[in-house]
C-alpha positions in Angstrom: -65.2 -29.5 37.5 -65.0 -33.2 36.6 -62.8 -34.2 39.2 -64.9 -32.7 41.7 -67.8 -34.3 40.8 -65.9 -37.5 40.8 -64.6 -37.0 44.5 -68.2 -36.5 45.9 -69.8 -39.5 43.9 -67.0 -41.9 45.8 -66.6 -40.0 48.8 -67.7 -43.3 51.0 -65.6 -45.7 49.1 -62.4 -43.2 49.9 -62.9 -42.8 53.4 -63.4 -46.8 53.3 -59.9 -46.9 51.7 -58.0 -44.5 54.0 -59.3 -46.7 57.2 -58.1 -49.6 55.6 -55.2 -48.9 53.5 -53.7 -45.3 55.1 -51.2 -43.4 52.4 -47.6 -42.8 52.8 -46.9 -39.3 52.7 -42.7 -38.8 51.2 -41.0 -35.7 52.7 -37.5 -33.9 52.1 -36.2 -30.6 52.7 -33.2 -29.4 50.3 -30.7 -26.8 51.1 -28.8 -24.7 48.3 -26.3 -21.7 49.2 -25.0 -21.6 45.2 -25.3 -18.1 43.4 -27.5 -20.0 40.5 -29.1 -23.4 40.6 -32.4 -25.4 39.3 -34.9 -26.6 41.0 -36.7 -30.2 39.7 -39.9 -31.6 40.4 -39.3 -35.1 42.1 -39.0 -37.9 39.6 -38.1 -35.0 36.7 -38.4 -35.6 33.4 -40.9 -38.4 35.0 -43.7 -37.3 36.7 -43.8 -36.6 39.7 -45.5 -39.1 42.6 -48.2 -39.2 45.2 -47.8 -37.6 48.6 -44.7 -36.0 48.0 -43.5 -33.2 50.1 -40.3 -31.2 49.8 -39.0 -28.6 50.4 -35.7 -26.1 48.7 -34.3 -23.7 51.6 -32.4 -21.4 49.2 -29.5 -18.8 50.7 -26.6 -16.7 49.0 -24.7 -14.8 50.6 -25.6 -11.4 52.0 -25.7 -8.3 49.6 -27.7 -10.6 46.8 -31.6 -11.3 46.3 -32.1 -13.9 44.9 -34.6 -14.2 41.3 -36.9 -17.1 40.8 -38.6 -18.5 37.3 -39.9 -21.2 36.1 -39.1 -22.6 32.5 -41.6 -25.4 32.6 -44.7 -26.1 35.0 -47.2 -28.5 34.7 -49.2 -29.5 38.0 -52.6 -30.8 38.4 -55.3 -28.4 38.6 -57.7 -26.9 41.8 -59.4 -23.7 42.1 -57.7 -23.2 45.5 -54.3 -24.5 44.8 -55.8 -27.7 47.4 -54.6 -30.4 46.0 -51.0 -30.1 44.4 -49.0 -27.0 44.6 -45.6 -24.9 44.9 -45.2 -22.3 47.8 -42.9 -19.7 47.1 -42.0 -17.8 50.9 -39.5 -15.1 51.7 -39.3 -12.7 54.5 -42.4 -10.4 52.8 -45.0 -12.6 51.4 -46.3 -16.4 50.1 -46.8 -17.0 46.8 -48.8 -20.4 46.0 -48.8 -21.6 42.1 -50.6 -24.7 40.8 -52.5 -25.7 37.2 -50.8 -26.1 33.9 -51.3 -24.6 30.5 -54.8 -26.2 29.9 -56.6 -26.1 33.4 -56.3 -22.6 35.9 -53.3 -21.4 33.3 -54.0 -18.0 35.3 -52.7 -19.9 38.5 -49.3 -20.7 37.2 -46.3 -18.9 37.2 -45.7 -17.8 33.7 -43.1 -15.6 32.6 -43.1 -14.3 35.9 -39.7 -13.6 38.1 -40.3 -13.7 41.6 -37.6 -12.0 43.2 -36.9 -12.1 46.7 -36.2 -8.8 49.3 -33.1 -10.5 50.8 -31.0 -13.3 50.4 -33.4 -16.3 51.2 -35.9 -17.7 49.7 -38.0 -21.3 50.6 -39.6 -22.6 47.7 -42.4 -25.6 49.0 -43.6 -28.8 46.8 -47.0 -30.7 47.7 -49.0 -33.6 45.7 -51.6 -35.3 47.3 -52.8 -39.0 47.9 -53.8 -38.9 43.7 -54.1 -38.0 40.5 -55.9 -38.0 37.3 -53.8 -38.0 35.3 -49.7 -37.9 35.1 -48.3 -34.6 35.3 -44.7 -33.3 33.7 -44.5 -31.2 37.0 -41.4 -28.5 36.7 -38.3 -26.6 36.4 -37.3 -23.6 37.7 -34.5 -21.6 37.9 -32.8 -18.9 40.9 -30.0 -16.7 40.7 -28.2 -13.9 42.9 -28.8 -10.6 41.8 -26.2 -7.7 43.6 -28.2 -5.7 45.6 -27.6 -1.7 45.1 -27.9 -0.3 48.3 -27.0 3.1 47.2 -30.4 2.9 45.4 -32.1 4.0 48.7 -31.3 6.5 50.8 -28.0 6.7 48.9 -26.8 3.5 51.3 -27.4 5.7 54.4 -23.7 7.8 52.9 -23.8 11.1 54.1 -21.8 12.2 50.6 -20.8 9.3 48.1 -22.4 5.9 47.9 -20.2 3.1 45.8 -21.9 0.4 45.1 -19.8 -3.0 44.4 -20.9 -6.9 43.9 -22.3 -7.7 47.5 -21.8 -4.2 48.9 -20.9 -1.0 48.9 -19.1 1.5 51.0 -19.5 5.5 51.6 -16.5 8.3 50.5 -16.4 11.9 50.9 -15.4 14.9 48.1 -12.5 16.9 48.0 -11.7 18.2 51.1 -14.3 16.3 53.5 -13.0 13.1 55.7 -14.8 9.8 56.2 -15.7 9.4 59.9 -15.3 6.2 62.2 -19.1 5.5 61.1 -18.4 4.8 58.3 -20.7 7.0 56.9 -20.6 10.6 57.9 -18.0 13.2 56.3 -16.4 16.3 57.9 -14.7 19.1 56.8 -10.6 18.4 56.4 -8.9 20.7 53.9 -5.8 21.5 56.2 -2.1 21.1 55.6 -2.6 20.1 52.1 0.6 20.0 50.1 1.3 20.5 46.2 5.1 19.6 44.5 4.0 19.5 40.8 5.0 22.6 38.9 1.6 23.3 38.1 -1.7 22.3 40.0 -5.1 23.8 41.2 -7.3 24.3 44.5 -10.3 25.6 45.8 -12.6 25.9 48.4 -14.4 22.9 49.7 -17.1 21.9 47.8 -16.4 24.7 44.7 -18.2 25.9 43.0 -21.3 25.3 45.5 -21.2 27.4 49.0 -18.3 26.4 51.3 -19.1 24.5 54.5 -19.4 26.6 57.8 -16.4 26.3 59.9 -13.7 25.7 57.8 -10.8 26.0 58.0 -8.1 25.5 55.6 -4.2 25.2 54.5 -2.6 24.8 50.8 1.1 24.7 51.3 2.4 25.0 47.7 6.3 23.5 47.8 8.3 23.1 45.0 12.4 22.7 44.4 14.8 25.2 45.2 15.5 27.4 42.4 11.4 28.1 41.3 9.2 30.6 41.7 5.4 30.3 42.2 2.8 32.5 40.6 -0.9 32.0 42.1 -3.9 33.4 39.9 -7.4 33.6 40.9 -10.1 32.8 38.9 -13.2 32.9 40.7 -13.4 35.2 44.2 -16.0 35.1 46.4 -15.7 34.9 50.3 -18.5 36.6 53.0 -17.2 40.3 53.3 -18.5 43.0 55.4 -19.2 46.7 54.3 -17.1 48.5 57.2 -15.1 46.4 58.7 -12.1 43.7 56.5 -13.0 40.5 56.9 -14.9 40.0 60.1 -16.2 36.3 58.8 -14.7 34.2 56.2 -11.1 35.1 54.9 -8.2 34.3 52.8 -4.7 34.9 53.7 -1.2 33.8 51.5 2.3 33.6 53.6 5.5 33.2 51.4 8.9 35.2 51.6 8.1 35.8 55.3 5.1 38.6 54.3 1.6 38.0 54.4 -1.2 39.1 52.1 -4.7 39.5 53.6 -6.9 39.3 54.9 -8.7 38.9 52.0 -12.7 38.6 50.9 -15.3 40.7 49.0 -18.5 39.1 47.2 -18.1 40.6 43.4 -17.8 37.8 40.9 -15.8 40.4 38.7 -13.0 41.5 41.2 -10.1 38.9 41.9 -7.3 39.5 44.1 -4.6 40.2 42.2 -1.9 37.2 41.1 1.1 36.7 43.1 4.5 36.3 42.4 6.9 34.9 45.1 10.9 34.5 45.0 11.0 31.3 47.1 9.6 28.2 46.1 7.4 28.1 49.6 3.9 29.8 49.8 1.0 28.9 51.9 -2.3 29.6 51.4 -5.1 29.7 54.4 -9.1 29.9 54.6 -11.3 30.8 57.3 -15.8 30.3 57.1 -17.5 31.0 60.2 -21.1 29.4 60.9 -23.1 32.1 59.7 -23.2 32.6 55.6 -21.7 31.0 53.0 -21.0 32.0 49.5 -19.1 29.9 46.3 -15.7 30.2 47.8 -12.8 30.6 45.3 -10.9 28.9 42.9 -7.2 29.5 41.7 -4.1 27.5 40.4 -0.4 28.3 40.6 2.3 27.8 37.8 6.0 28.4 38.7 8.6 29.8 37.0 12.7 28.8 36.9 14.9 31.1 38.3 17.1 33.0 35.7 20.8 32.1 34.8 23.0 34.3 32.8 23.2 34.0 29.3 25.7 31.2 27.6 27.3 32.2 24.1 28.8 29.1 21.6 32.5 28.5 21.8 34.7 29.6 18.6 34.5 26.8 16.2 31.7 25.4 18.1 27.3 25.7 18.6 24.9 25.8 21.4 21.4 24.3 21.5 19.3 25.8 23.4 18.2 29.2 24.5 16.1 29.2 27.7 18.1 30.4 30.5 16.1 29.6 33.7 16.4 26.7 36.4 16.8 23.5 35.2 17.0 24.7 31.8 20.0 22.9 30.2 21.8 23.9 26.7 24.5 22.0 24.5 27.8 22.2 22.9 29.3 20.8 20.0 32.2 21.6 18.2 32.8 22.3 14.1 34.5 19.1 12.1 37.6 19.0 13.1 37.3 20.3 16.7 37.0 18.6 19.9 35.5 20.0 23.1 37.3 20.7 26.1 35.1 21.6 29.4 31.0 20.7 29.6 29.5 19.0 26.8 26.5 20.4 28.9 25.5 22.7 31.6 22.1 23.3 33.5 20.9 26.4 35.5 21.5 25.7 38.8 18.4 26.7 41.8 21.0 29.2 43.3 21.3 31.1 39.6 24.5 29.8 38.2 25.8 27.3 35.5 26.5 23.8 36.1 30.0 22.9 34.9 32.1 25.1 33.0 32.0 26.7 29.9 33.7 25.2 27.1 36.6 25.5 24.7 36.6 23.8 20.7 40.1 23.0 20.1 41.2 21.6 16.9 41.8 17.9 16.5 45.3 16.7 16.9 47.0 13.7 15.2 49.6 11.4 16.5 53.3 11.8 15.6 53.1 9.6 12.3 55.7 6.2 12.8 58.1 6.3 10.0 57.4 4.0 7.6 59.5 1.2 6.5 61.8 1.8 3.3 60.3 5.3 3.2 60.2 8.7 5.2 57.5 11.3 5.7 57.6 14.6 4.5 56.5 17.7 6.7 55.7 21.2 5.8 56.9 24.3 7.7 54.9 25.1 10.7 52.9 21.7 10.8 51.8 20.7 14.4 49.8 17.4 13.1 46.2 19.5 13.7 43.0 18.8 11.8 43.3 19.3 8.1 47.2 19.2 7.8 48.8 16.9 5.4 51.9 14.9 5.3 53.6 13.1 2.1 55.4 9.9 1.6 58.3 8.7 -0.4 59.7 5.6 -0.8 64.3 4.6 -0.8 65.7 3.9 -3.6 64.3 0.6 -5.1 60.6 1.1 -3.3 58.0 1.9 -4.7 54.6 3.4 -2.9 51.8 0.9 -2.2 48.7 3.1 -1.5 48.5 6.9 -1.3 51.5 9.4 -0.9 49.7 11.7 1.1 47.9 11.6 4.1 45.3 14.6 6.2 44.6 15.2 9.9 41.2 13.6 10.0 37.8 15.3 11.9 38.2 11.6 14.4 42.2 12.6 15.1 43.4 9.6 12.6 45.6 10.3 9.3 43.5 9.8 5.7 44.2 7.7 4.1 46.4 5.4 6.3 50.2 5.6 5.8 51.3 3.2 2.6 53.6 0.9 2.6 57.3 1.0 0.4 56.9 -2.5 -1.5 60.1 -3.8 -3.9 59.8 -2.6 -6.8 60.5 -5.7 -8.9 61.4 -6.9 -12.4 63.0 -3.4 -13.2 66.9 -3.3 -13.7 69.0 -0.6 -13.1 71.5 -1.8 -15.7 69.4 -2.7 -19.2 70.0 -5.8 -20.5 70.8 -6.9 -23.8 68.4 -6.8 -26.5 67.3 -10.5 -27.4 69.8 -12.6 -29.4 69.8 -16.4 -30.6 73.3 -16.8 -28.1 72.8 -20.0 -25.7 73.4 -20.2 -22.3 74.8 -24.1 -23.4 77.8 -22.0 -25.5 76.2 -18.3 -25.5 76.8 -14.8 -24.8 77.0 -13.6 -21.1 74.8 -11.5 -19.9 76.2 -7.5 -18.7 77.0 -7.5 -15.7 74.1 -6.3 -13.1 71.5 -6.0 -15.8 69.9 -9.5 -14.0 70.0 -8.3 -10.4 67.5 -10.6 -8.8 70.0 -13.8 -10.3 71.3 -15.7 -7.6 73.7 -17.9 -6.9 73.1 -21.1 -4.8 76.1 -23.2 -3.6 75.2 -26.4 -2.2 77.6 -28.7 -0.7 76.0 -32.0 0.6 77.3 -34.7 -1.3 75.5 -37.8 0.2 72.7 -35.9 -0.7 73.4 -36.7 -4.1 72.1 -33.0 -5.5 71.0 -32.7 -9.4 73.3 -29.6 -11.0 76.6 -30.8 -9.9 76.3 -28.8 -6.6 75.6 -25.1 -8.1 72.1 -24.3 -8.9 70.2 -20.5 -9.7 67.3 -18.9 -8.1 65.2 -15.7 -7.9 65.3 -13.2 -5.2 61.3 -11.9 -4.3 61.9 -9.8 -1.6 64.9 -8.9 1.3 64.8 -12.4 2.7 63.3 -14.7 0.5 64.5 -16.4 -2.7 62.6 -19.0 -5.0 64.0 -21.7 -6.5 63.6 -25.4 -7.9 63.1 -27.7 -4.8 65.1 -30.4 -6.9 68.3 -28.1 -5.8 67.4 -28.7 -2.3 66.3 -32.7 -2.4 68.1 -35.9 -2.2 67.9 -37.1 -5.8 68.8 -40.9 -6.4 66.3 -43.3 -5.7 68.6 -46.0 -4.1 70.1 -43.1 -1.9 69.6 -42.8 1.9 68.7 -39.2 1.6 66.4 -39.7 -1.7 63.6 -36.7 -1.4 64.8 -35.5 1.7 65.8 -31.5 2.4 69.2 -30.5 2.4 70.2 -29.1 5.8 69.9 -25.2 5.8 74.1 -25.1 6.5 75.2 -26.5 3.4 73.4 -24.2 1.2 75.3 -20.8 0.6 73.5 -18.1 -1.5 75.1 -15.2 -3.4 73.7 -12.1 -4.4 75.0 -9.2 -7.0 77.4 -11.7 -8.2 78.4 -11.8 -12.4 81.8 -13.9 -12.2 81.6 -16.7 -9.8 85.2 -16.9 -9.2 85.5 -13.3 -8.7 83.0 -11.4 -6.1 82.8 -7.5 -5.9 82.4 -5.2 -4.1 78.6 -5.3 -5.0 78.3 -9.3 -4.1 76.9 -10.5 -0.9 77.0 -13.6 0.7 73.7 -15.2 3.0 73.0 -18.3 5.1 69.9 -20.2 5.2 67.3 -20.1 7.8 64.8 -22.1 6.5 64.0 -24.4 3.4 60.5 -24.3 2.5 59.8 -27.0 -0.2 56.1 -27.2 -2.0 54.4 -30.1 0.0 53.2 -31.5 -3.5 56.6 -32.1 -4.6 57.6 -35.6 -6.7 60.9 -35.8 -6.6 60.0 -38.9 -8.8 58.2 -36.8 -11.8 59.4 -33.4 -10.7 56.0 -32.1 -10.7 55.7 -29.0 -8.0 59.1 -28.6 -8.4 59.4 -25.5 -6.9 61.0 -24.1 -3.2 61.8 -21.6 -1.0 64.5 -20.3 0.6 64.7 -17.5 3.8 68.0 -16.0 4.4 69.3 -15.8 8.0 69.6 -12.0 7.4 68.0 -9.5 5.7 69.7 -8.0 2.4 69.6 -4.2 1.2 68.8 -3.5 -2.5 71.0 -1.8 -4.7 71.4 -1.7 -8.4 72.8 -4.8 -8.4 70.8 -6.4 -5.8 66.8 -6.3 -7.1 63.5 -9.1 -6.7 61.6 -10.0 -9.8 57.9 -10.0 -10.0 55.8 -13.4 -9.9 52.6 -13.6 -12.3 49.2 -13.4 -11.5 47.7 -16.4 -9.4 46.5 -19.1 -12.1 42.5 -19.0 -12.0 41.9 -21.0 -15.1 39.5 -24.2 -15.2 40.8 -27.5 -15.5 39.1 -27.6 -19.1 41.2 -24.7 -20.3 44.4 -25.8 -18.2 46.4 -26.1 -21.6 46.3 -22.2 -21.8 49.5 -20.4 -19.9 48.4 -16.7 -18.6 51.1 -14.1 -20.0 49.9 -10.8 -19.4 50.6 -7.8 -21.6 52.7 -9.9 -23.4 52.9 -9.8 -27.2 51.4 -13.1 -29.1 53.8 -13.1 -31.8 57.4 -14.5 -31.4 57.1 -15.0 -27.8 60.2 -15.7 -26.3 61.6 -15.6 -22.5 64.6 -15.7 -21.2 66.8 -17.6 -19.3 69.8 -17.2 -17.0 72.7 -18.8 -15.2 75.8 -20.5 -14.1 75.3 -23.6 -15.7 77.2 -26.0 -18.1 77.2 -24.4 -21.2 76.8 -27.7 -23.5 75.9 -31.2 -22.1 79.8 -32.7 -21.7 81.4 -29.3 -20.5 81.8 -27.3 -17.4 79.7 -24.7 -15.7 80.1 -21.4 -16.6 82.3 -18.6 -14.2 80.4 -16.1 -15.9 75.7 -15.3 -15.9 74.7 -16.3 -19.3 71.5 -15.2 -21.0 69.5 -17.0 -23.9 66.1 -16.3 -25.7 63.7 -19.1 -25.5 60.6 -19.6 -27.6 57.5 -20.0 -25.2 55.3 -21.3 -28.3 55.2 -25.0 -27.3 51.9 -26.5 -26.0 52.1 -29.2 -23.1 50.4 -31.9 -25.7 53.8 -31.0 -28.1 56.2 -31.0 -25.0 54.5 -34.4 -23.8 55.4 -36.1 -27.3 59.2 -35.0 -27.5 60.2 -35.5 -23.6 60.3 -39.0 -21.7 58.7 -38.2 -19.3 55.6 -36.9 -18.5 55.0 -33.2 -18.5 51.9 -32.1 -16.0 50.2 -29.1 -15.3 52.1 -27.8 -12.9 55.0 -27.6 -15.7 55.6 -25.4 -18.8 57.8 -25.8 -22.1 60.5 -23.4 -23.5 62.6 -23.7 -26.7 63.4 -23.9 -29.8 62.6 -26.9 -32.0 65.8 -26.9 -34.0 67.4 -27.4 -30.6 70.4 -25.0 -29.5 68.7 -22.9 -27.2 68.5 -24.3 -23.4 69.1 -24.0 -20.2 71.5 -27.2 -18.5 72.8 -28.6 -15.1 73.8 -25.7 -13.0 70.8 -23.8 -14.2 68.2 -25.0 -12.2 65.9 -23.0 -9.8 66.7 -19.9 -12.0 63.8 -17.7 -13.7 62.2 -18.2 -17.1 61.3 -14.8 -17.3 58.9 -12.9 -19.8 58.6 -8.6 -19.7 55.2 -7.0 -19.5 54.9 -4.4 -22.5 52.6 -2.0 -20.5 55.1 -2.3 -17.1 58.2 -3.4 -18.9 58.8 -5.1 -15.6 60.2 -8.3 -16.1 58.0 -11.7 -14.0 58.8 -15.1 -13.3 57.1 -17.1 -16.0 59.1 -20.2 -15.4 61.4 -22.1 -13.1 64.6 -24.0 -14.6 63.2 -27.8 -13.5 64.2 -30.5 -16.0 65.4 -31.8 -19.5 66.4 -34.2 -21.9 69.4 -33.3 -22.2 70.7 -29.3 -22.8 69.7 -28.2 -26.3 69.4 -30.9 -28.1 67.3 -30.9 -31.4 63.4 -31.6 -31.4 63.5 -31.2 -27.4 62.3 -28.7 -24.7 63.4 -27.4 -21.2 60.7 -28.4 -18.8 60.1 -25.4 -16.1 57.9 -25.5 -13.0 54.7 -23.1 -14.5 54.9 -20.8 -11.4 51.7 -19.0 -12.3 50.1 -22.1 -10.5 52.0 -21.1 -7.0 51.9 -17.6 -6.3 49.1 -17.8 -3.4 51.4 -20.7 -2.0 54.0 -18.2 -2.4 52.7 -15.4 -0.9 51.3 -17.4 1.7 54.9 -18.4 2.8 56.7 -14.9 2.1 54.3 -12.7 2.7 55.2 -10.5 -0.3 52.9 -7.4 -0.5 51.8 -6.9 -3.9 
């Protein structure tokens, strides 16, 4: 009201300005084609100018309206929108908007969405030459919005309208097809085909009326060797009272007969199912253009064609019990049988059994190998089937290493494996004497035989510059290894040529089941070397790991004169407790061992012809031993004697056994190999032998001694 008064008061002095100073008038048209966007007064957040004109020509793409608002307006006010303004146009109407929240609120926009009925939309800014006051002017804010077409007139879609972002498109039901329009549908239910097993049909458009001139085709066809059963559920075709079928029909083809016409109008009488043989059957429907009624609807199952019925093998099972095409069924035998024929067989489409029936036959073992030092035993009548059992025994001199009997296993294998015939060792066949305080240095021999793993060693290599004048003893561990001191096998002298070197393997004979030297029997035999095998530890200096092995060029059988000793049990003790020798199942009182050979039987005379045996005392800790002998006595070394002296082995009797008997086995083990001295027997000193419990992995390693 103010401002109008204020116009017409000054009206002359404005005119008076516009013909001397004309205004400049600022026009711009903007173009968006974005799917959202803002629209700004000119100048925004500043307000906006005089004589300013533009213009937003808004489009998105077709299938969209497009939805105006404004967040924010604030324009200067007139009754009739004359002086500043925004236009909203689109292909229906104007809409003009001016004012602000204080002044013609009524005139602004609001809360209001103007929403356009296509996909432009021109939205129109004006300001005049002035104003009173400066004004915030606005924002606003458009967006696409998907049209639904099928909204109206269900998109011009005969049937089915889908409506998608930007569009839509028309589809028909069950049974109708989409025309080149686009739009229209037609009836276009014929040669329609079903594989499954099991499906459903019906007339088009079930369960409203059928359309007129139908006509129609379900060709049910499934795999050879089904059947097909079709069951109505709901009947109801045009029928007439006198004549069949004049109108609408239904007729079913399959195993080359045909069934119908058929029709009638009674909700409560159906046709009556069908069974075929084949697995073909076609189905047909007729409508004229007269009346229609709610058609029919019915599914089909089939069913497998029969096989004849399979029994379980003897000594077998069968899973399964359905009998009919494709049904398939199992076999599997009892423990101890194996199946011969089809593990499994199907029913076949033509009415027969895949495969052929099978047979449980009872597991067979291989022919058992015979076993090395050892036969097998057999019963009557065995034929190495599941369940039988074989036994084992060992030769003469063997003893069984795992079980004497074996069975046929279920998996065709013999349980438990076959043992093995290991030595039996440490066991004489001729007793020994009972212990005595004879010396070898000047004692008793020892009865013939009773020592039959003793052997003889006869080395000649005399720029080798042997210890034990040339003889020395050893122990015999299996058929083709022996044990004994690796001194016997080394250069000895330090300012010799060959000092520490190994003898070659020709000058070393070896003589087993011998008692006289000078006088073999018929129980001696005499072996070559193959191989030397000394301890790589060996000092030839200090004697420590004094301990070698020797494997025979051939093979030797045992007899009573001809038997291995035992070694101890691997040495598992800590260094802190290394003073401790393992005897097991030895008595702790009066412990003594003994010792045999061919040596010298006192320090100034000659080797003996004949095997000596003496008694040693095993009492003597390695901190005593270390005080009495010069040199120094390690761990790899034990101490035997008697402290009075006269009780010792000498030169000749090295590499031979310091043996100890186990009271549980009474087997006799090597505790101790002849090594080293201060002289034979002498009073207040010990023998010195390698302490072989700290070898017998090495051992084993090399020899491969089974246990």
């Amino acid at each position: 009201m103010a401002r109008t008064l204020h116009r017409t008061r000054f009206v002359a002095l404005v005119w008076i300005c516009f013909l001397s100073f004309p205004a400049k008038t600022t026009s711009e048209t903007v173009h968006r084609s974005a799917l959202y966007g803002q629209l700004e007064s000119p100048d925004y957040p500043e307000s906006y100018g005089n004589n300013v004109d533009r213009v937003w020509n808004i489009t998105v793409p077709g299938g969209f309206t497009i939805d105006l608002y404004f967040s924010l307006f604030e324009l200067e006010a007139s009754f009739d929108c004359e002086y500043d303004y925004v236009k909203v146009f689109n292909s229906k109407d104007t809409i003009t908007f001016c004012g602000n929240e204080q002044f013609l609120q009524f005139r602004t926009p609001g809360d209001r969405h103007i929403t356009s009925p296509d996909n432009n939309m021109v939205v129109e800014f004006h300001s005049d030459f002035s104003n009173e006051e400066p004004f915030s002017g606005f924002v606003g804010h458009y967006r696409a919005i998907d049209v639904n077409e099928c909204l109206v007139n269900n998109g011009g879609c005969e049937q089915l309208c889908h409506n998608f972002v930007s569009g839509y498109y028309c589809s028909c039901r069950l049974y109708y097809q989409l025309q080149p329009d686009n739009h229209h549908c037609k009836v276009s239910c014929r040669d329609i085909v079903y594989t499954s097993e099991q499906d459903e049909f019906q007339t088009p458009d079930y369960p409203d009326d059928y359309p007129p001139n139908a006509d129609c085709n379900w060709l049910i066809n499934v795999d050879l060797g089904y059947s097909i059963n079709i069951v109505f559920e709901t009947f109801q075709i045009e029928s007439h009272p006198t004549v069949l079928c004049p109108y609408d029909l239904i007729k079913i083809d399959y195993d080359n007969v045909v069934v119908g016409p058929l029709c009638g109008e009674s909700l409560t009488e159906l046709p009556e199912s069908i069974t075929t043989s084949g697995n073909l059957a076609n189905v047909t429907f007729h409508s004229d253009d007269t009346v229609q009624r709610m058609g029919f609807r019915a599914r089909y199952y089939v069913t497998g064609r029969s096989c004849g019925a399979l029994y379980r093998p003897t000594y077998g099972m069968i899973s399964g019990s359905n009998f009919t095409f494709r049904d398939s069924v199992r076999f599997s035998c009892n423990d101890g049988y194996v199946i011969n024929g089809s593990t499994s067989r199907s029913c076949q489409a033509n009415g027969t059994w895949s495969g052929i029936q099978p047979t449980c036959e009872i597991v067979k073992c291989n022919v058992p190998q015979p076993i090395s030092n050892g036969e097998i035993l057999y019963y009557s009548g065995m034929n190495f089937s599941y369940s039988n059992s074989i036994g084992f025994v060992c030769n003469d001199y063997y003893e069984i290493n795992g079980s004497n009997s074996s069975e046929c296993g279920v998996n065709g294998t013999w349980t438990p494996e076959p043992p093995v015939c290991v030595p039996i060792c440490g066991e004489s066949s001729i007793s020994p004497r009972e212990p005595s305080t004879g010396r070898i240095v000047g004692g008793r021999q020892a009865i013939p035989g009773s020592w039959p793993w003793q052997v003889l060693l006869a080395i000649s290599a005399p720029k080798y510059d042997i210890f034990g004048d040339a003889i020395c003893g050893g122990s015999l561990l299996n058929e083709e290894w022996i044990m004994t001191a690796a001194h016997c096998v080394t250069g000895g002298f330090e300012d010799s040529e060959t000092y520490g070197e190994t003898v070659p393997t020709y000058t070393v004979d070896v003589s087993l089941g011998l008692h006289r030297r000078s006088v073999p029997t018929q129980h001696t035999i005499n072996r070559t070397v193959r191989e030397i095998i000394k301890h790589p530890n060996y000092d030839p200096s200090t004697f420590d790991s004094d301990v070698a092995l020797i494997h025979l060029n051939e093979s030797i059988k045992f007899t009573e004169f001809i038997r291995p000793i035992c070694l101890p049990p691997q040495n598992t003790h800590s260094k802190e407790d290394d003073e401790r020798v393992y005897i097991p199942n030895v008595a702790d009182e009066d412990i003594t061992a003994v010792v045999i050979g061919w040596g010298k039987i006192s320090e100034h005379e000659r080797t003996s012809d004949r095997l000596r045996e003496v008694h040693v005392g095993v009492d003597v800790s390695r901190v005593e031993c270390n005080v009495r002998q010069y040199l120094n006595v390690t761990r790899n070394m034990v101490c035997a004697g008697s402290r009075e002296g006269g009780r010792d082995a000498c030169r000749g009797d090295s590499g031979g056994p310091l043996m100890l008997q186990d009271d549980v086995t009474n087997r006799y083990f090597t505790y101790g190999v002849v090594s080293w001295g201060d002289g034979c027997g002498r009073e207040g000193n010990f023998g010195v032998y390698v302490r072989i419990e700290n070898f017998v992995d090495w051992i084993q390693s090399k020899i491969r001694l089974e246990r």
